[in-house]
Every structure is written in C-alpha cells, then in structure tokens.
N, C-alpha and C positions, 0 to 999 in steps of 0.2 A: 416634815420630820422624817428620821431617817432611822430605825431599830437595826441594829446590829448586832447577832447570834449564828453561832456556830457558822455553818456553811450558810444563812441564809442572810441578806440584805433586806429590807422590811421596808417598802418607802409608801406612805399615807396616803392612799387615793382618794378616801372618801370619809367625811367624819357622819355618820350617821346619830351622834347622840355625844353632848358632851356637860356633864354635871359635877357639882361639889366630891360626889364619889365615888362615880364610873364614867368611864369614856366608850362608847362602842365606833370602831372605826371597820373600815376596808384599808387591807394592805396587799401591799405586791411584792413580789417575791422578785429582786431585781436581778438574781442571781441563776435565776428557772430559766430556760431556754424558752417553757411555756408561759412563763410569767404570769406564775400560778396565784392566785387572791385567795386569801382568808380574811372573815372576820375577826377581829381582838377586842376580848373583852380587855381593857386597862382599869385595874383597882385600885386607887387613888386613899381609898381609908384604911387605915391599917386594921380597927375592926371587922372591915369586911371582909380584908385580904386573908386575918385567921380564920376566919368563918371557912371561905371559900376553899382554902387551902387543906382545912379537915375536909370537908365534902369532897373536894375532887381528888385527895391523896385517896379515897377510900374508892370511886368511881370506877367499877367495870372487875371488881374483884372475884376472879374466881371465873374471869370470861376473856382475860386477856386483853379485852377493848377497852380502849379510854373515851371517852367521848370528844376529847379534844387530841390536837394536834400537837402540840406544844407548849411547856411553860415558863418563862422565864423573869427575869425583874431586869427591870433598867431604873436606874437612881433607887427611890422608894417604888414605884409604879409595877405590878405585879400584872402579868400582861401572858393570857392564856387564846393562844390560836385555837379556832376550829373553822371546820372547814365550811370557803364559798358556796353560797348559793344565789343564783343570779334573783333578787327582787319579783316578785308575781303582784300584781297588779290585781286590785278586787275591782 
C-alpha cells in the first residue's frame, strides 16, 4: 500500500502490528532522496481516533514541539507519523 500526502509518497515496509483498532507500520518516504522511515500509528476506530485527536491537538503546548511528525486521514484511517528508530534488540 501506498499513502499519498502533500509532498510525501508513504510506501509500507513493514507491518509491525495489525488489529480491529490500530495498525502500527514502517513507512518510507519514496519521495526523500534519503528514503527517510517513519513509524504510523493508523486508527482504524473512530472512538479512538476522537480520543487520540484531543490528546495530540493539545501535545507539546506552549513548547512548540509535537511529538509527531505528521497527521493526516486516508479514507476513515487517521494515520499520525513519528519518527524512525531502528529496532534494539534485548
């Protein structure tokens, strides 16, 4: 699958988690020269997507930072980037 937003191309590397009412993937950014990865959360419930949506509209107030990268919806699917970090191993 393939996420299309603003300047970026989103193409599904890795599904790390897929349920009734969240999906957590790795995506890549086909359009980076670096072919930069972020994790997406994908919220699939609408209850959860208003939950989520008050918490993270309110996120980083008064600090300027978000904690995420981006947000956006494709169909119903409410789908908040943050950023890669390569897997550590315990």
């Amino acid at each position: 699958m393939v996420y299309q937003t603003d300047q970026m191309k989103l193409a599904v590397i890795s599904e790390k988690h897929h349920g009734a009412i969240n999906d957590v993937l790795v995506l890549q950014d086909l359009n980076s020269p670096l072919g930069t990865r972020y994790i997406a959360l994908v919220l699939k419930d609408s209850e959860c997507r208003k939950k989520a949506l008050r918490i993270l509209s309110g996120a980083g107030l008064g600090t300027g930072h978000r904690p995420f990268v981006k947000q956006f919806f494709h169909n119903e699917d409410m789908i908040t980037l943050f950023p890669y970090r390569e897997e550590r191993r315990l």
